[in-house]
C-alpha positions as CSV (number, residue, x, y, z in Angstrom):
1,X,-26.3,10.9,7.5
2,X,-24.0,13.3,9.7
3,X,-21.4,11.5,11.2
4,X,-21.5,11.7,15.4
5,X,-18.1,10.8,15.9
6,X,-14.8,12.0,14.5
7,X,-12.8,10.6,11.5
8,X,-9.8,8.3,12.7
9,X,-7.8,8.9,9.6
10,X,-7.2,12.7,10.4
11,X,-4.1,13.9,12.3
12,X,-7.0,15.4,14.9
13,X,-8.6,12.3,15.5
14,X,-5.7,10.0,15.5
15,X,-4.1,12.0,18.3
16,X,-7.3,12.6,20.3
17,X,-8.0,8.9,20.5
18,X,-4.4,7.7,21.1
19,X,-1.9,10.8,21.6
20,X,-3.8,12.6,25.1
21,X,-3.2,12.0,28.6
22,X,-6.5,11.0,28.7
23,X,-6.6,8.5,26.1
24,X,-3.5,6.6,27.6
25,X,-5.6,3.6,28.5
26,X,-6.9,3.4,24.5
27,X,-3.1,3.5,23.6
28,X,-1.8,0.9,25.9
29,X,-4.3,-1.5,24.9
30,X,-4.0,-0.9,21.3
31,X,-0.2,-1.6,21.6
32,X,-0.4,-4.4,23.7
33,X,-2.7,-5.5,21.0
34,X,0.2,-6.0,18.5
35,X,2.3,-6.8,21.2
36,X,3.5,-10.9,22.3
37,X,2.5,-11.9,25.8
38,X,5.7,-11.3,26.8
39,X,6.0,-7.8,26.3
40,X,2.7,-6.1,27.5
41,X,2.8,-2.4,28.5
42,X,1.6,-2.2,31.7
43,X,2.8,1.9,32.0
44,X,3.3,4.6,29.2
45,X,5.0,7.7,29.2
46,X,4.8,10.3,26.3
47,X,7.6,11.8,25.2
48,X,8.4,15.1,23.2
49,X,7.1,14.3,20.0
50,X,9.6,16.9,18.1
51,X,13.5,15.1,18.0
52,X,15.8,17.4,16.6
53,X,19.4,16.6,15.6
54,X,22.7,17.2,16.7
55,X,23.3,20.6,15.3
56,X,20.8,23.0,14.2
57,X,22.1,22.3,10.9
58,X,20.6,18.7,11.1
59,X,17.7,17.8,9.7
60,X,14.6,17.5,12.8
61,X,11.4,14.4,12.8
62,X,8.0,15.0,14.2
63,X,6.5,11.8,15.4
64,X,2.4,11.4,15.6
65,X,3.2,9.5,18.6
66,X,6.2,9.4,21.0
67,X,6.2,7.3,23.7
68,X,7.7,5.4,26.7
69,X,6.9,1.9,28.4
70,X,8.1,0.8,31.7
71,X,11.0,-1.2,31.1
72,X,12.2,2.5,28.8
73,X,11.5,0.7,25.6
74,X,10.4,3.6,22.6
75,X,7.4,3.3,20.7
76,X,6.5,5.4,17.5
77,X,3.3,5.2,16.2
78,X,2.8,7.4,13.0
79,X,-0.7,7.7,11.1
80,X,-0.2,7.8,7.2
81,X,-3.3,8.6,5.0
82,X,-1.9,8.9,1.5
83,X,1.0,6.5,0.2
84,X,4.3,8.6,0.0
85,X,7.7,7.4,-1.6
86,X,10.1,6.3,0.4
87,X,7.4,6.0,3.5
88,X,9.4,2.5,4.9
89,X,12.3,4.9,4.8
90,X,11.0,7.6,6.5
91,X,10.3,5.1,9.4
92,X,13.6,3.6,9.4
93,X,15.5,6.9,9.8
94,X,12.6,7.8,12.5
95,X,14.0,5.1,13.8
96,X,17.3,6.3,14.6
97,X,16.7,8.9,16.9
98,X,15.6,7.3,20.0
99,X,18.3,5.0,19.2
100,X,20.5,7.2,19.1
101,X,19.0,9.2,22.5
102,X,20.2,6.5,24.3
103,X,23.6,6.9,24.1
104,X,25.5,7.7,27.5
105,X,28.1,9.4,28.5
106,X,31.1,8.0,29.7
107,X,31.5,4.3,29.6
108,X,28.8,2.8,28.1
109,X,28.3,-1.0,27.3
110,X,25.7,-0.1,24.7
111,X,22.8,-2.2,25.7
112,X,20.7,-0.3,23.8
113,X,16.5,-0.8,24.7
114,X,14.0,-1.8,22.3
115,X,12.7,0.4,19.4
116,X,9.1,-0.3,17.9
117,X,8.0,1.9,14.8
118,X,4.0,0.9,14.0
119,X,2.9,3.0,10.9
120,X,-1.2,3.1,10.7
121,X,-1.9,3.2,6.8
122,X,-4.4,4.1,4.5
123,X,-2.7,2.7,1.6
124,X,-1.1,-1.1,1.1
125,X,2.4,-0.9,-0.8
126,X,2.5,-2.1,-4.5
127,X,5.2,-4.1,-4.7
128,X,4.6,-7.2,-2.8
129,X,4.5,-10.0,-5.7
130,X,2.6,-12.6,-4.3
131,X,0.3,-14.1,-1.9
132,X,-0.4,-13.8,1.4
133,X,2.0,-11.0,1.0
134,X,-0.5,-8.8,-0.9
135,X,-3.6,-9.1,1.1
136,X,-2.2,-9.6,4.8
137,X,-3.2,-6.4,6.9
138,X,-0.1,-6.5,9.4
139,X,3.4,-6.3,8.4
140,X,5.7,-7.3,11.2
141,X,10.0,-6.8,10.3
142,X,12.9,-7.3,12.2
143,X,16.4,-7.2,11.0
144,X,17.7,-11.0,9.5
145,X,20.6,-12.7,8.5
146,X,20.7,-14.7,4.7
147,X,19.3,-17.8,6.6
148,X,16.4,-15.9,7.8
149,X,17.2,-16.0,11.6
150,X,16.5,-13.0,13.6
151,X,19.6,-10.9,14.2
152,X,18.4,-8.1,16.2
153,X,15.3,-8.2,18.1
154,X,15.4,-4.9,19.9
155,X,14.2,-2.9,16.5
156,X,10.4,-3.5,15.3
157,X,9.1,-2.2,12.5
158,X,4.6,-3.2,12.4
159,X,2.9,-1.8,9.8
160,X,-0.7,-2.1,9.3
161,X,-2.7,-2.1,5.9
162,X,-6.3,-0.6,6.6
163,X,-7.7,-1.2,3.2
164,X,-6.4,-4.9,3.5
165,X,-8.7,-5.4,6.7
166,X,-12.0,-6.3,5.2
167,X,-14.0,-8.2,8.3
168,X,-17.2,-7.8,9.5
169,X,-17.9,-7.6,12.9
170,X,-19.4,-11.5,13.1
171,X,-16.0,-12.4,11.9
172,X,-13.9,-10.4,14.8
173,X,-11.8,-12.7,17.2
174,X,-9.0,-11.0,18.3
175,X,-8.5,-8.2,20.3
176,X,-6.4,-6.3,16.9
177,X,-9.7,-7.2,15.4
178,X,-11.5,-5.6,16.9
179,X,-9.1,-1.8,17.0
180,X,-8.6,-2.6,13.7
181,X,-12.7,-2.9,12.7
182,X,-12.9,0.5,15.1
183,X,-10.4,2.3,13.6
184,X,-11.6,2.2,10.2
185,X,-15.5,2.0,10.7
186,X,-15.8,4.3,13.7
187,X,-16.6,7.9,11.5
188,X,-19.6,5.4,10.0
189,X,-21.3,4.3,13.6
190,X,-24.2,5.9,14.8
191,X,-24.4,3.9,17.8
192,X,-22.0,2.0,20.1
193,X,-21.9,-1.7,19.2
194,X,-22.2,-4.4,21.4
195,X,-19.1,-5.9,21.4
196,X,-16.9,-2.4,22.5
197,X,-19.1,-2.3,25.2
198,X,-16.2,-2.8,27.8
199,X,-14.6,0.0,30.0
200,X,-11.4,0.8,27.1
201,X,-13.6,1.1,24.2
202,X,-16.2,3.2,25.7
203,X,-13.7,5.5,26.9
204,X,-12.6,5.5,23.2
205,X,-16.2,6.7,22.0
206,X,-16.6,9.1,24.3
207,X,-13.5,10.5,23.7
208,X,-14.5,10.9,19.5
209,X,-17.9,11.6,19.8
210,X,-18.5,15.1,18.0
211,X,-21.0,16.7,20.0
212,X,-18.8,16.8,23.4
213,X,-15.9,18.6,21.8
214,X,-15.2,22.3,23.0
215,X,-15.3,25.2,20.1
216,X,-11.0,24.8,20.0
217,X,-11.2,21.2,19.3
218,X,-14.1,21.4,16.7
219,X,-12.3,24.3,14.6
220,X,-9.2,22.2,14.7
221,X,-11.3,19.1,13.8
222,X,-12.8,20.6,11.0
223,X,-9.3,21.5,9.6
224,X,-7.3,18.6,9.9
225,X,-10.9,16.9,8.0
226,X,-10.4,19.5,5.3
227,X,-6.9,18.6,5.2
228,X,-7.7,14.7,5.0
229,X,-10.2,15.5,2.1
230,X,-7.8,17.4,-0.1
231,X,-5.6,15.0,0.0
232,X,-7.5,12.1,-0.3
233,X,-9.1,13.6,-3.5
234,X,-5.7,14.5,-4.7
235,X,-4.8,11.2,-4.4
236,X,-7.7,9.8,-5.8
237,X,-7.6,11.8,-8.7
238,X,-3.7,11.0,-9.2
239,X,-4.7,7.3,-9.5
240,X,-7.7,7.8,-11.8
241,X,-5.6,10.0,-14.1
242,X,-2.4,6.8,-13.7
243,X,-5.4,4.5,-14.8
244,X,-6.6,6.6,-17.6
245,X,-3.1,6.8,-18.8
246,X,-2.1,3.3,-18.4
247,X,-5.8,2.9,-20.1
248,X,-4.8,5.0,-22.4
249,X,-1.2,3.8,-22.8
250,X,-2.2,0.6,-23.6
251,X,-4.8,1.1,-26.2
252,X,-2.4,2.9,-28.0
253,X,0.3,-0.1,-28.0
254,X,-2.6,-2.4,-28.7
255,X,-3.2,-0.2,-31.8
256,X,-0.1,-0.2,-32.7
257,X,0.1,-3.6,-32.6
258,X,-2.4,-4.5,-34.5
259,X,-1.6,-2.4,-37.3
260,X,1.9,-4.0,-37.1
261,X,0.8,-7.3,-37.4
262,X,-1.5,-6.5,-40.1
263,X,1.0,-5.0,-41.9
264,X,3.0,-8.3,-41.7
265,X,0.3,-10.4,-42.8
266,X,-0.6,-8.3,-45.4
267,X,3.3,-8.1,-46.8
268,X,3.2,-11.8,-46.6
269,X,0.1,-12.6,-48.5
270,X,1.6,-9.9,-50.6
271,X,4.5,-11.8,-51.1
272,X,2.3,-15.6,-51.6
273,X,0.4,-13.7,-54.6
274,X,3.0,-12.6,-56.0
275,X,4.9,-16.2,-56.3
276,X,1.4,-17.3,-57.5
277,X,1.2,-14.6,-60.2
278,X,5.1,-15.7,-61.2
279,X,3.9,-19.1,-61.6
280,X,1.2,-18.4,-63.8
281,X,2.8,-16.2,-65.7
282,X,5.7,-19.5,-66.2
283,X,2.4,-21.8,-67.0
284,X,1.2,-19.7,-69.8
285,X,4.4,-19.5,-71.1
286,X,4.9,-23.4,-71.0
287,X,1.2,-23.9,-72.8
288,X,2.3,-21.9,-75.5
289,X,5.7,-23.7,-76.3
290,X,3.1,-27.1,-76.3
291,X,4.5,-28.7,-73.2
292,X,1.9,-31.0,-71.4
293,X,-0.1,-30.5,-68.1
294,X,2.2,-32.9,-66.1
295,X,5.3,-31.2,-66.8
296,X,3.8,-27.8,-66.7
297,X,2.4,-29.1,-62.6
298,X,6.0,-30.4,-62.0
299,X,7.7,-26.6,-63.2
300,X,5.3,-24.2,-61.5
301,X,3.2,-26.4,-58.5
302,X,0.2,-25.6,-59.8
303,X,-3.0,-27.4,-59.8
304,X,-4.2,-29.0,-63.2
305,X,-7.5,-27.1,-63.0
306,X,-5.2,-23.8,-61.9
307,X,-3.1,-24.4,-65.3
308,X,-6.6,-25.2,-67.4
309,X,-8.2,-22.2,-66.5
310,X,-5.0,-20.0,-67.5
């Protein structure tokens, strides 16, 4: 079936749902989404995307996402399709630069506005040992003393596991729910259901539907989907080939194995027949210088009927 609206996953579609002018109300609501009570976004500014360094020596980021709420406090919100090293990394030192564009000149008492960093991911990291940990969809980190008390409030780090969310619409209840169930379902709909029938999410189908996008906007569509593909095959086949190894891997070490501990067993029952041949060897030589059963069962711990049939 051919797909009537656009793929949420590409850099495209991402930034025509969330990162226009026009899709400022989608944005907003999707923030204030992950957002406490407390601090709501009621405006939203975008900033240059592009934050170069110091020098031109220095190295430069390029955010998905740059943005600005009313009280100044930043907001990055970066789209990840395939899991990178060092990705929780890349967002920390993100991070740093509108922290660091805050700085005045002058005197300065250094009260420095809040910093959010909200990573959408394709992927769920690997190295989370245990439960809830491993299935939760959204990953919320501030920095912490050894006694677990917040330190520092002013930087957020959110990220959110796609492949983690797994509910179906009758089982929506929050208003993340529900961005979270459109982000990842919305290349599948056909039609509008009924429960994004208010004003923000309409706006947001209109906005990705296929068939009202300009010649421009299609041909860059139908790149960034091309790119989104080859990688997401690349991936895919770098995880099947990891599995076939591993697969692999571990047939050979079972092999391995098992001819290691049959080799064991079979030195050992070796070694068992061989005492046994020993001691029948002594018992023939004990029949022959006359000496009787008893003494003969007592020399070489053999049976009576073992020493009979010699």
């Amino acid at each position: 079936m051919k797909a009537k609206y656009l793929n949420p996953f590409t850099d495209f579609g991402f930034k025509k749902i969330f990162g226009e002018e026009a899709s400022k109300p989608q944005l907003i609501d999707f923030l204030n989404s992950l957002l406490p009570e407390r601090d709501q976004i009621v405006e939203l500014t975008f900033k240059n995307n592009e934050q170069l360094g110091f020098t031109p020596y220095d190295r430069k980021a390029i955010y998905d996402i740059y943005c600005e709420n009313q009280n100044g406090e930043k907001f990055i919100v970066e789209l990840q399709k395939a899991k990178q090293n060092y990705f929780r990394e890349r967002t920390i030192y993100y991070s740093t630069f509108p922290i660091r564009e805050q700085a005045e000149k002058g005197i300065w008492n250094y009260n420095l506005k809040a910093v959010y960093c909200i990573g959408v991911l394709d992927f769920t990291f690997d190295d989370y040992e245990s439960e809830p940990e491993k299935s939760e969809v959204v990953h919320t980190i501030n920095l912490k003393n050894q006694h677990g008390k917040v330190f520092y409030d002013k930087l957020t780090y959110i990220y959110l596991e796609m492949p983690n969310f797994k509910k179906e619409e009758h089982e929506l209840s929050t208003r993340l729910d529900k961005w979270l169930y459109f982000i990842k379902n919305l290349e599948d709909f056909q039609n509008i259901p009924e429960l994004f029938k208010d004003e923000v999410f309409t706006h947001a189908f209109q906005v990705a539907e296929l068939a009202k996008m300009d010649r421009e906007d299609w041909e860059r569509y139908e790149y960034s989907l091309k790119v989104f593909r080859d990688n997401k095959a690349t991936y895919d086949y770098a995880v099947e080939t990891a599995h076939e190894e591993g697969l692999l891997k571990g047939m050979q070490e079972g092999l391995k194995e098992g001819l290691k501990e049959g080799m064991e067993k079979g030195i050992q029952e070796g070694i068992l027949e061989g005492k046994k041949e020993e001691q029948r060897h002594i018992a023939r030589q004990a029949k022959i210088m006359g000496l009787g059963i008893e003494n003969i069962k007592m020399l070489t711990g053999l049976s009576e009927e073992e020493i009979n049939n010699l």
